[in-house]
C-alpha positions as a Markdown table, in Angstrom:
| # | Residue | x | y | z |
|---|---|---|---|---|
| 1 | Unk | -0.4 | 21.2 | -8.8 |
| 2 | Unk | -3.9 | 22.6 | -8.4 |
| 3 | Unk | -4.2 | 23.4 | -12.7 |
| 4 | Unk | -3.9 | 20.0 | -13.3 |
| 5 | Unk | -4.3 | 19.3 | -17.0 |
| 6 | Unk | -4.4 | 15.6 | -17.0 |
| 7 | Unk | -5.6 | 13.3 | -13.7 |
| 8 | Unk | -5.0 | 9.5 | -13.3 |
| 9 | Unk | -7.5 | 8.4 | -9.9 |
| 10 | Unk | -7.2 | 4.9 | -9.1 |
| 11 | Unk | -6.4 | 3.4 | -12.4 |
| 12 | Unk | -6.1 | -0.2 | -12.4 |
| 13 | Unk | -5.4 | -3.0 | -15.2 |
| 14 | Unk | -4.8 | -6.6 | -15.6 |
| 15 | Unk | -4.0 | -8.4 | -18.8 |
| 16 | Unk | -4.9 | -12.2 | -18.0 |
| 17 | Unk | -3.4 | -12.8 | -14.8 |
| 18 | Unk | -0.5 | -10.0 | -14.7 |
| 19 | Unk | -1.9 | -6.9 | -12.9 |
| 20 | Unk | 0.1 | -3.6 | -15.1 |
| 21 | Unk | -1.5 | -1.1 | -13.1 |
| 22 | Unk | -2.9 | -1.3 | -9.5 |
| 23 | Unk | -4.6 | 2.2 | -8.3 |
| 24 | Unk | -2.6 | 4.5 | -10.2 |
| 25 | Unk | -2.4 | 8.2 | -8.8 |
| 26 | Unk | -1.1 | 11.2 | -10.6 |
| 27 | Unk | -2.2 | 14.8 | -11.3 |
| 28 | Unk | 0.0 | 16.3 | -14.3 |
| 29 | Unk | 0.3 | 20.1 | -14.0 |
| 30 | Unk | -0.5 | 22.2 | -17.2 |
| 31 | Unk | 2.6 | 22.9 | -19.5 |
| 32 | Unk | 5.0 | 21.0 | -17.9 |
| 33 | Unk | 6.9 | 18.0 | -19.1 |
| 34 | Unk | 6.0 | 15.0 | -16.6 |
| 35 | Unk | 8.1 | 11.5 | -17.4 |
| 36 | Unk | 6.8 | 7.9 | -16.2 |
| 37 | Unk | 9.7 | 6.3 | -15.5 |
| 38 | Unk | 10.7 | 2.7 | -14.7 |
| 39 | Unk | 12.3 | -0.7 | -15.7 |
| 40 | Unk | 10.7 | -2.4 | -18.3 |
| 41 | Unk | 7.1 | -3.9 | -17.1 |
| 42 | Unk | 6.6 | -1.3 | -14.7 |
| 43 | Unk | 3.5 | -0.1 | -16.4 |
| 44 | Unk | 4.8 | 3.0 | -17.4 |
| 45 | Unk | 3.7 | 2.3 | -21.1 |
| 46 | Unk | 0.7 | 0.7 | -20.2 |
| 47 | Unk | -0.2 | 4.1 | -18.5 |
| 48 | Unk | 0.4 | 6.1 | -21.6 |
| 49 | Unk | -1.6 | 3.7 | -23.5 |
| 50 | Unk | -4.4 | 4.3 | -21.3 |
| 51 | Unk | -4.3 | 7.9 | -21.6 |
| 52 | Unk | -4.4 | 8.0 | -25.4 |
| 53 | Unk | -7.0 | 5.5 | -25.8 |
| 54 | Unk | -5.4 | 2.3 | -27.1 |
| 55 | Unk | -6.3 | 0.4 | -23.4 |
| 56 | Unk | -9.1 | 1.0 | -21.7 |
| 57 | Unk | -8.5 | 0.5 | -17.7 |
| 58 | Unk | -10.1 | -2.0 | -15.3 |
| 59 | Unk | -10.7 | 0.7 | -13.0 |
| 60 | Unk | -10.3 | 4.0 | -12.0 |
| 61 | Unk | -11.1 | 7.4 | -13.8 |
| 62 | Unk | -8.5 | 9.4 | -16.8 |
| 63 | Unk | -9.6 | 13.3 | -16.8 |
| 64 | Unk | -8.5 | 15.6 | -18.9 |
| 65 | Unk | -9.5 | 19.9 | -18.1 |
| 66 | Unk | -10.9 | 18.2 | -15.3 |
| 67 | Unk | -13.6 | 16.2 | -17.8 |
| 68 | Unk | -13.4 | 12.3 | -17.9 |
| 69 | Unk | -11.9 | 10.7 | -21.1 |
| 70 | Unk | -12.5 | 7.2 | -20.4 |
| 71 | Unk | -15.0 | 6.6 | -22.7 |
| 72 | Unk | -13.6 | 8.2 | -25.8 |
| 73 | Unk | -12.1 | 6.4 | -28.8 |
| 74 | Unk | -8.2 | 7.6 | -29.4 |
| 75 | Unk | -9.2 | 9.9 | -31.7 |
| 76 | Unk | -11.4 | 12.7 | -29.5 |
| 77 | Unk | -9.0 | 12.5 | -27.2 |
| 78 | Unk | -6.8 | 15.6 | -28.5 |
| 79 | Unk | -3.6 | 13.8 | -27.4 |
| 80 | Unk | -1.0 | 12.8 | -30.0 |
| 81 | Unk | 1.4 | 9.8 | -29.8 |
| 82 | Unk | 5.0 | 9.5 | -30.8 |
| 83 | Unk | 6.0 | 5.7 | -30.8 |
| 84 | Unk | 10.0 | 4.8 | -30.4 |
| 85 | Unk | 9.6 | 3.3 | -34.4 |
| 86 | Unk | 8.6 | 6.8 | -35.9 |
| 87 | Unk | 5.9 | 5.2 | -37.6 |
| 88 | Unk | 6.6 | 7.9 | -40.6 |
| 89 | Unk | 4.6 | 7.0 | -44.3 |
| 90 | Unk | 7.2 | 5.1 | -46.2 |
| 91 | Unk | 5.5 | 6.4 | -49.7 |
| 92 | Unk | 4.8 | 10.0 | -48.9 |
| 93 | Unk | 7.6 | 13.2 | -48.9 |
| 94 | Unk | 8.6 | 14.9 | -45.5 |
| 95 | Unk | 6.1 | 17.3 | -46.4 |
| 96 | Unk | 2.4 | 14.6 | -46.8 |
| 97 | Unk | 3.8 | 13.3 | -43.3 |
| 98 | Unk | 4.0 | 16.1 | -41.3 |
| 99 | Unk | 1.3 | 17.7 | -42.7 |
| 100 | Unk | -1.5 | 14.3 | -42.7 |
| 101 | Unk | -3.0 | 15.6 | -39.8 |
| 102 | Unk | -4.0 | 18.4 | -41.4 |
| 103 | Unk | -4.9 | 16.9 | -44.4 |
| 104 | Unk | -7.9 | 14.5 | -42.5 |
| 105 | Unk | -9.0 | 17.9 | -40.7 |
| 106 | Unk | -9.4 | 19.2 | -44.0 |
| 107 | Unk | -7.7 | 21.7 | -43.3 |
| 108 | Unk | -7.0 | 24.5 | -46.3 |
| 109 | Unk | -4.2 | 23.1 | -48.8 |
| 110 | Unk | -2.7 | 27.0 | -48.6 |
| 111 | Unk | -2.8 | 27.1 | -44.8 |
| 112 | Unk | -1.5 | 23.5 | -44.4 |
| 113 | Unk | 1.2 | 24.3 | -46.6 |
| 114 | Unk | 2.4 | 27.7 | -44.7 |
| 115 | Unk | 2.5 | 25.4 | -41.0 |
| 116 | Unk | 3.5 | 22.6 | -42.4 |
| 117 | Unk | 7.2 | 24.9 | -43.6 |
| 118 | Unk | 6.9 | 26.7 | -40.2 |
| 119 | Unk | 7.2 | 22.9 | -38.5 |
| 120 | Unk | 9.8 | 22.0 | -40.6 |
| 121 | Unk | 11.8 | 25.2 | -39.8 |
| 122 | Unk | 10.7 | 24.2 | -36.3 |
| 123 | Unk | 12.4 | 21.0 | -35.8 |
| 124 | Unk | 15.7 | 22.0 | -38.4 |
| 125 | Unk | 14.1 | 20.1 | -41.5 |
| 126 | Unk | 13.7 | 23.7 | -43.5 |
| 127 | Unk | 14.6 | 22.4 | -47.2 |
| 128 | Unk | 13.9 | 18.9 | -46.6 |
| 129 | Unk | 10.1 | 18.5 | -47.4 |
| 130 | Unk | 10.5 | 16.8 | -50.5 |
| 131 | Unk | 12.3 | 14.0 | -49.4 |
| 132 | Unk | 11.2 | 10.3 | -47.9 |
| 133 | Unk | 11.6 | 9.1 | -44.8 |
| 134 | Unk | 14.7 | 6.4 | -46.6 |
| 135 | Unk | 16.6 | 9.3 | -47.0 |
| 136 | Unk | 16.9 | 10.5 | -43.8 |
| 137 | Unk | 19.1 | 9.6 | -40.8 |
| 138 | Unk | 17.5 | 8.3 | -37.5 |
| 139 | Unk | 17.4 | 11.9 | -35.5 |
| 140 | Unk | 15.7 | 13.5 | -39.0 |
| 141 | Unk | 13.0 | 10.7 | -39.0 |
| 142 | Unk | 12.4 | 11.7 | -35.0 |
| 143 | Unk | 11.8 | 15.0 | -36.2 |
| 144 | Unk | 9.1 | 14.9 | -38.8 |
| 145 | Unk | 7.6 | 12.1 | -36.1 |
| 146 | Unk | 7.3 | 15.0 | -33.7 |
| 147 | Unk | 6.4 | 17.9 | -36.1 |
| 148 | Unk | 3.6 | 15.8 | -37.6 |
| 149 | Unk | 2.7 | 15.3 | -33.8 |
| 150 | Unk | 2.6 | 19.0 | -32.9 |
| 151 | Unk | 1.1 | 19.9 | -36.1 |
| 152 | Unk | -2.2 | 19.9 | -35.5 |
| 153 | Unk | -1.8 | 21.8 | -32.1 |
| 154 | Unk | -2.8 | 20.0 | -29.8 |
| 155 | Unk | -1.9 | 21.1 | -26.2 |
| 156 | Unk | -0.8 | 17.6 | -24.8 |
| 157 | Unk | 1.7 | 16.0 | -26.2 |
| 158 | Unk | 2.5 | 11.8 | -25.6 |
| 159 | Unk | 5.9 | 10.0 | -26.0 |
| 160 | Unk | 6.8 | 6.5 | -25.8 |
| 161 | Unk | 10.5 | 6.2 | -25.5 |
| 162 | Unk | 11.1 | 8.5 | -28.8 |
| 163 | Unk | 15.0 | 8.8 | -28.0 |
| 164 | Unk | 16.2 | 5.1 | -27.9 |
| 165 | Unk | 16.9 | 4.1 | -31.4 |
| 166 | Unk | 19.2 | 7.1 | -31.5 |
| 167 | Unk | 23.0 | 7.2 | -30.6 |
| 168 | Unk | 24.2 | 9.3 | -27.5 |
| 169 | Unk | 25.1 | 12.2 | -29.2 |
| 170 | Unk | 22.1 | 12.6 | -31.4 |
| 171 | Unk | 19.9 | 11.6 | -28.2 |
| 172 | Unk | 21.3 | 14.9 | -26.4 |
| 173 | Unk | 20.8 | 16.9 | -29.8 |
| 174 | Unk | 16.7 | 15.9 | -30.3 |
| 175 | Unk | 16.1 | 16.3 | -26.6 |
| 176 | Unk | 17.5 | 19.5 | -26.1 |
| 177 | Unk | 15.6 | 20.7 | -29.1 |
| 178 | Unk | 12.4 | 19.1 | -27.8 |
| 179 | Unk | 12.7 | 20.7 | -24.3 |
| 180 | Unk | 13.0 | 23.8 | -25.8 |
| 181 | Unk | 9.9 | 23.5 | -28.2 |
| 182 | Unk | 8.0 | 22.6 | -25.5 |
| 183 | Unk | 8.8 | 25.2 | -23.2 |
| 184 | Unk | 7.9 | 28.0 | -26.0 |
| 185 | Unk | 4.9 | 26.3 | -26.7 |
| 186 | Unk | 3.6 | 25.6 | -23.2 |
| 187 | Unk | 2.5 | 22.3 | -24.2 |
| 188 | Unk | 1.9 | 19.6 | -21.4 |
| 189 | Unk | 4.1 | 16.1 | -22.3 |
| 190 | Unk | 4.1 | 13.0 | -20.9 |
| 191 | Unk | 7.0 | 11.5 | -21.5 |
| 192 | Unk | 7.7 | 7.3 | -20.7 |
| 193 | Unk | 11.6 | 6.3 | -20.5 |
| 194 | Unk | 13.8 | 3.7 | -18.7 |
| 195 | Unk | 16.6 | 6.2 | -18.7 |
| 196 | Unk | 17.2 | 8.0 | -15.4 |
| 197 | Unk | 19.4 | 10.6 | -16.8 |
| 198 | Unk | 17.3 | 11.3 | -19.6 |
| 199 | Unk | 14.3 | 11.9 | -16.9 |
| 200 | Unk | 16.7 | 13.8 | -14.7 |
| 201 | Unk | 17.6 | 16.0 | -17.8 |
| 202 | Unk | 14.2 | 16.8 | -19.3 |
| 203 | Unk | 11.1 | 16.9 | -16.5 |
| 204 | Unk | 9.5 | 18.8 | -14.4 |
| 205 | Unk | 7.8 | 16.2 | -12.4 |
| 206 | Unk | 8.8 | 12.2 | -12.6 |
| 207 | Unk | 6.8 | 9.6 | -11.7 |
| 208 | Unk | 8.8 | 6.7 | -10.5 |
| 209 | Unk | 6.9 | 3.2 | -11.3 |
| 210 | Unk | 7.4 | -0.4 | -9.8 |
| 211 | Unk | 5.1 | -3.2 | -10.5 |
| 212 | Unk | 2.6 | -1.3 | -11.4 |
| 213 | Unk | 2.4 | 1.0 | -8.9 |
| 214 | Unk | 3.8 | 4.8 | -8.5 |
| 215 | Unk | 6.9 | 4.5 | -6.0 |
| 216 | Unk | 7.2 | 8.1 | -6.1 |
| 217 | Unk | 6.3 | 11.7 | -7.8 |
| 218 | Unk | 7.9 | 14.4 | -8.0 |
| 219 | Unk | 10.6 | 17.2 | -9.1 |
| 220 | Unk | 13.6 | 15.3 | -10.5 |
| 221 | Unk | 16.4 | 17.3 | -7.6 |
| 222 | Unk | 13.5 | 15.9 | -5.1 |
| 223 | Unk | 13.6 | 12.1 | -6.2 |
| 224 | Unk | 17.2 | 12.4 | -6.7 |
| 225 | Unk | 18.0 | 13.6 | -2.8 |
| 226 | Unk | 15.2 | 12.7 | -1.5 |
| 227 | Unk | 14.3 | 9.3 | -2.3 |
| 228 | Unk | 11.6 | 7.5 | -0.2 |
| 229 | Unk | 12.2 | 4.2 | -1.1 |
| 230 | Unk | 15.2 | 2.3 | -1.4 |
| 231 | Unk | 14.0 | 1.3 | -5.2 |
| 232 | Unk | 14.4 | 5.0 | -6.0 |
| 233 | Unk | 17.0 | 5.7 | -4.5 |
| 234 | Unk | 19.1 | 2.7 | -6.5 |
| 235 | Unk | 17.3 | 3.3 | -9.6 |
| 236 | Unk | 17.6 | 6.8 | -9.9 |
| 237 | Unk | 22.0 | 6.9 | -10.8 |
| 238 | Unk | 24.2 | 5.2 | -8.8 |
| 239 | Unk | 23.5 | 4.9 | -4.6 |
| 240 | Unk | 25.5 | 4.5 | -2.2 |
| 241 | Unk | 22.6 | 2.3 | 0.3 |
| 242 | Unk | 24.2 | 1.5 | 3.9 |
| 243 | Unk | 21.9 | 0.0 | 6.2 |
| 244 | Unk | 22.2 | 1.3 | 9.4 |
| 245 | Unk | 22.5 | 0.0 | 13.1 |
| 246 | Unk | 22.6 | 0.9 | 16.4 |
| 247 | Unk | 25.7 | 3.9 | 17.6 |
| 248 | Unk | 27.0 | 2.5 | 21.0 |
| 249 | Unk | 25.6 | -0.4 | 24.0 |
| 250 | Unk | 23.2 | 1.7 | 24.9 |
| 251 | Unk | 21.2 | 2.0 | 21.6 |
| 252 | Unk | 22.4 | 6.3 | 21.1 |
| 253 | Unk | 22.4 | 7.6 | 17.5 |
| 254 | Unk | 23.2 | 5.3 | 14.5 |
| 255 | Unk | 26.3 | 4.1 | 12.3 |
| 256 | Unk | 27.2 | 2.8 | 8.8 |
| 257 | Unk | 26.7 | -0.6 | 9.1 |
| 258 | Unk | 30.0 | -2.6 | 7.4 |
| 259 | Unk | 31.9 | 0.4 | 7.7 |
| 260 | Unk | 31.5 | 1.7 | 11.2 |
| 261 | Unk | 31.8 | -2.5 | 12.1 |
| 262 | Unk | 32.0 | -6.1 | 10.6 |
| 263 | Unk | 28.4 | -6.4 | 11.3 |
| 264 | Unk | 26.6 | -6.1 | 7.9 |
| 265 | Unk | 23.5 | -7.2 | 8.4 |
| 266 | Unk | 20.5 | -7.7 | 5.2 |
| 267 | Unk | 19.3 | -4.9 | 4.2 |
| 268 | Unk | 15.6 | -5.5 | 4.6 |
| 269 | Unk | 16.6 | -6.5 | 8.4 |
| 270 | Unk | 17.4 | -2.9 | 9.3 |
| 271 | Unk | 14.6 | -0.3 | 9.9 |
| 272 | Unk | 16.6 | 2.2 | 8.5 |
| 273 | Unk | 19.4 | 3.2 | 5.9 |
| 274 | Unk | 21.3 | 5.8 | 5.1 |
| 275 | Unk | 21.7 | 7.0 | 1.2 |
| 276 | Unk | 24.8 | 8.3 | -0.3 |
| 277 | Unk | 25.4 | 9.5 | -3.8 |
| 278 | Unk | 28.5 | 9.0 | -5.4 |
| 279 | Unk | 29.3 | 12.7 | -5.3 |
| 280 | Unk | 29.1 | 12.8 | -1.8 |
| 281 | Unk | 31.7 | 10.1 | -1.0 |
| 282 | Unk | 35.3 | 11.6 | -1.0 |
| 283 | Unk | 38.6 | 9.9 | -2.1 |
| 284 | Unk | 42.4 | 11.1 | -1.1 |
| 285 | Unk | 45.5 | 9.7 | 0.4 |
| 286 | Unk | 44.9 | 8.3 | 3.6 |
| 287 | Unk | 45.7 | 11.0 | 7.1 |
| 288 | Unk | 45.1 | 9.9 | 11.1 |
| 289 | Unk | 41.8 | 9.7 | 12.3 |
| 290 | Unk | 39.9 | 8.7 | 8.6 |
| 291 | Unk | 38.4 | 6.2 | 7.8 |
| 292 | Unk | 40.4 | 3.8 | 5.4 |
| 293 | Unk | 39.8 | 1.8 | 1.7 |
| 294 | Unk | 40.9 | -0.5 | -0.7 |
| 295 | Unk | 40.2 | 0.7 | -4.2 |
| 296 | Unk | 39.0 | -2.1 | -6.5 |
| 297 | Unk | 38.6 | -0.1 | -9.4 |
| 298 | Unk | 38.7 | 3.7 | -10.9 |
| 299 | Unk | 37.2 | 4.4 | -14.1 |
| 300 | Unk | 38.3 | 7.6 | -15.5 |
| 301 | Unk | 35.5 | 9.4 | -17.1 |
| 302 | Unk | 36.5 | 13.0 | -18.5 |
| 303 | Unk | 35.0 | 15.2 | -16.1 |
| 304 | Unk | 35.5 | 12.8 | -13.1 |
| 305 | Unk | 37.1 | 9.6 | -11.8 |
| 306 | Unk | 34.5 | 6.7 | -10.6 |
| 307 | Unk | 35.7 | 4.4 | -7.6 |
| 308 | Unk | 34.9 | 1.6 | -6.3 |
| 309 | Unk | 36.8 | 0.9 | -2.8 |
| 310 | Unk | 35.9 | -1.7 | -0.4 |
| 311 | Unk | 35.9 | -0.8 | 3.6 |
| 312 | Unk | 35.4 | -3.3 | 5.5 |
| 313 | Unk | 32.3 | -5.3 | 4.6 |
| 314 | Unk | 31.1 | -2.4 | 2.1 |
| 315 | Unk | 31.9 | -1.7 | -1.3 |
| 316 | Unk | 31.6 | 1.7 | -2.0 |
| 317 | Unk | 30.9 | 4.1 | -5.4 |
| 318 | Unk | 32.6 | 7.5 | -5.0 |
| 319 | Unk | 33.2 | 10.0 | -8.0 |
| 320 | Unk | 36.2 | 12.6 | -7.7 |
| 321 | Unk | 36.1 | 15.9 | -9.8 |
| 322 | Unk | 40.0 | 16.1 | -9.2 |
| 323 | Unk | 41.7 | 13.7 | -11.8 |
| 324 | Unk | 44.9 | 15.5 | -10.8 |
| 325 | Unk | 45.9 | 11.8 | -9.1 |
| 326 | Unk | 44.0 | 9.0 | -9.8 |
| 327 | Unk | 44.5 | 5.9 | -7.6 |
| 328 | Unk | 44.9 | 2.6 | -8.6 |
| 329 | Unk | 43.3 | -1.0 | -7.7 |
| 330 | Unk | 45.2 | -2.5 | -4.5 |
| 331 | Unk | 46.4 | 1.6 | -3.1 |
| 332 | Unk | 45.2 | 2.3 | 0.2 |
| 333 | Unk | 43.0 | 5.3 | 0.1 |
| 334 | Unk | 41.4 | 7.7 | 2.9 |
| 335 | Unk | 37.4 | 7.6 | 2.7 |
| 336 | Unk | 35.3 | 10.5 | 4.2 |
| 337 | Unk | 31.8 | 12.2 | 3.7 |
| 338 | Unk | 30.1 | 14.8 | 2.8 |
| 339 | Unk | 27.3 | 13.5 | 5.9 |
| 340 | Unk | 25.4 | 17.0 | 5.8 |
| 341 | Unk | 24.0 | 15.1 | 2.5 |
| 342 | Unk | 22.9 | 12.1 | 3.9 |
| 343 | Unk | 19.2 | 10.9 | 3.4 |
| 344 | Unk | 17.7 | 8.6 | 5.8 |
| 345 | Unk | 14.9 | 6.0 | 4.1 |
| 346 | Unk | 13.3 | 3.8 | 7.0 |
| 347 | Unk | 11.7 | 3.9 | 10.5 |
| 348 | Unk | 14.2 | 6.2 | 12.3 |
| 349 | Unk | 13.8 | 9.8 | 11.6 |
| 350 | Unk | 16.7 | 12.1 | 12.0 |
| 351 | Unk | 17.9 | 15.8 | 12.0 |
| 352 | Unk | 21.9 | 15.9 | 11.9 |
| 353 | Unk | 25.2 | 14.0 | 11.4 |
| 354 | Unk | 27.8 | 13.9 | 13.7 |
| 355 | Unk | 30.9 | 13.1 | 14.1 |
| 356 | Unk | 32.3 | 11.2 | 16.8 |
| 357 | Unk | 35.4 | 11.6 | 18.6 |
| 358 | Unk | 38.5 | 9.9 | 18.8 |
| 359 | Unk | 39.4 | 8.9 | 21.9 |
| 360 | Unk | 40.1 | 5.8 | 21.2 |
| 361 | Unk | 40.2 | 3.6 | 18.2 |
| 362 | Unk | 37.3 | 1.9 | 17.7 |
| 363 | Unk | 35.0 | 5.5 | 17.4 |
| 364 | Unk | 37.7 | 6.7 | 14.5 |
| 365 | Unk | 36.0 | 7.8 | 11.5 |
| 366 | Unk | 32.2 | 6.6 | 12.7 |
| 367 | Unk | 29.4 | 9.1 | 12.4 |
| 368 | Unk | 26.0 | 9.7 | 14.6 |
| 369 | Unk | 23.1 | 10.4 | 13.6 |
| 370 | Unk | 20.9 | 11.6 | 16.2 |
| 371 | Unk | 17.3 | 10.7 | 15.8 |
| 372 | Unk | 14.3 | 13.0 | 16.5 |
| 373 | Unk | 10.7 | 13.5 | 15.8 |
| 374 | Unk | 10.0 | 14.1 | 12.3 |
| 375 | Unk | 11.6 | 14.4 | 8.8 |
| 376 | Unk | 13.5 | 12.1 | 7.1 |
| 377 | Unk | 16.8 | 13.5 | 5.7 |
| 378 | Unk | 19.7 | 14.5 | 7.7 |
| 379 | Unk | 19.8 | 17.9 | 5.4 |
């Protein structure tokens, strides 16, 4: 990340007595597509804001190239905004809208004329410039709200939840198309969402906000399997979070609390838990020496069954890729891991997975994980 394009230090913002932002950090590579991510009144928006110029921070320094922007108006700012409404010219064609950028610049009216048909083309409006916005659909509005946007070619690129007024389908359709645009034009986009898979899908980097502060940054595959928080690794799809407690009397290695025993003690009482992703969690009939489940429910999904099964205290989420026999609530099922894929968020720091033996009952189906120095994923 040392060609950052864009460079949040320590912004900070309060509006009244709610604090949006507290010391913000983030360096945005060049010509990649970064996502702030988070549930609503994160800050996430508020950040974008304060990068094109519509808030002006408490504290803290917004560079762009390396030079500070925090005293420019919106305008000399060189970074385009695409709001969730569109925000398309009811009165003018396809045409006036994408092109009004280049219509204040002054541009030409024969030049303006041959980029705006080239953005048009672009985004799959070709033949469509002399219509209004009325008489498009929703995913044809988002369109000529981005090709205005990238118009005037401008190498950073900002979107505020673009996607969410459109159905699933339509969603995939847009973002695909964006991804690739941006790709071939090397622009750099900041991106803000609430959707995880959408995130997951479309960035390079993802910053994961709470409460105004940045939880976490990084590659998607990295937040995904190698949350450092528990708030990441919950909000980012579907977790599997077991605290974790103590392997035997004389405090060796560590075990699924709920599963391994009755015990299930709060999660913020543990120093450590263990993360498992659905994926990871495998469902069949039940065989000696496994550990064993109730399912509650099974979902079937296309691709893949979701489960929910309860063991013991625990209620866990598994999804099967073989629909070949799906299980119903109330059948007895056989529960095992894939433990090579375990992630460890908390004090203890650990290396492998284990499994136990069986000599007698009670060490059936548990799993140690044997703590050393350093790291913190049982990869």
């Amino acid at each position: 990340m040392n060609d950052a394009h864009i460079e949040f230090e320590k912004v900070s913002k309060r509006f009244g007595k709610t604090t949006a932002l507290r010391d913000v950090s983030l360096k945005i590579p060049r010509g990649c597509f970064a996502t702030l991510l988070g549930p609503s009144g994160c800050g996430k928006t508020t950040l974008l804001g304060i990068l094109a110029g519509f808030h002006v921070q408490d504290a803290g320094e917004v560079r762009v190239n390396g030079t500070s922007v925090s005293n420019l108006p919106p305008e000399k700012r060189g970074t385009p905004l695409v709001f969730q409404d569109y925000a398309l010219f009811p009165h003018m064609t396809v045409s006036e809208n994408v092109g009004y950028g280049l219509r204040v610049s002054k541009t030409p009216k024969a030049k303006a004329a041959g980029e705006v048909e080239r953005a048009l083309d672009m985004f799959g409006l070709g033949g469509m410039g002399k219509r209004y916005p009325k008489e498009l659909s929703g995913g044809q509005q988002q369109r000529v709200a981005f090709a205005r946007a990238l118009i005037t070619k401008k190498d950073i690129l900002l979107l505020d939840e673009p996607l969410s007024n459109l159905d699933a389908k339509l969603r995939g359709e847009v973002r695909a198309r964006l991804r690739d645009i941006q790709r071939q034009s090397g622009i750099t986009v900041v991106y803000v969402t609430h959707d995880q898979d959408e995130a997951l899908a479309m960035s390079d980097y993802v910053a994961v906000m709470r409460a105004g502060t940045v939880e976490q940054y990084g590659p998607p595959r990295e937040i995904y399997h190698r949350p450092k928080t528990r708030f990441v690794a919950d909000f980012m799809g579907s977790a599997n979070i077991l605290p974790l407690i103590p392997g035997d009397a004389n405090g060796r290695g560590l075990r699924f609390a709920g599963i391994h025993s009755d015990e299930t003690p709060a999660e913020d009482d543990c120093d450590s838990c263990a993360v498992l992703r659905p994926e990871h969690v495998r469902v069949g009939a039940p065989s000696r020496g496994e550990l064993t489940g109730t399912v509650e429910d099974s979902v079937f999904r296309g691709k893949i069954v979701e489960y929910r099964v309860r063991v013991r205290n625990k209620l866990l989420t598994a999804e099967v890729f073989d629909a070949s026999r799906i299980y119903a609530p109330g059948e007895r099922v056989g529960i095992a891991f894939d433990h090579d894929k375990a992630h460890v968020i908390g004090k203890e720091r650990v290396k492998d997975v284990e499994r136990l033996g069986t000599e007698h009952a009670s060490a059936v189906g548990e799993w140690k994980l044997v703590a050393i120095e350093g790291g913190a994923s049982a990869n």
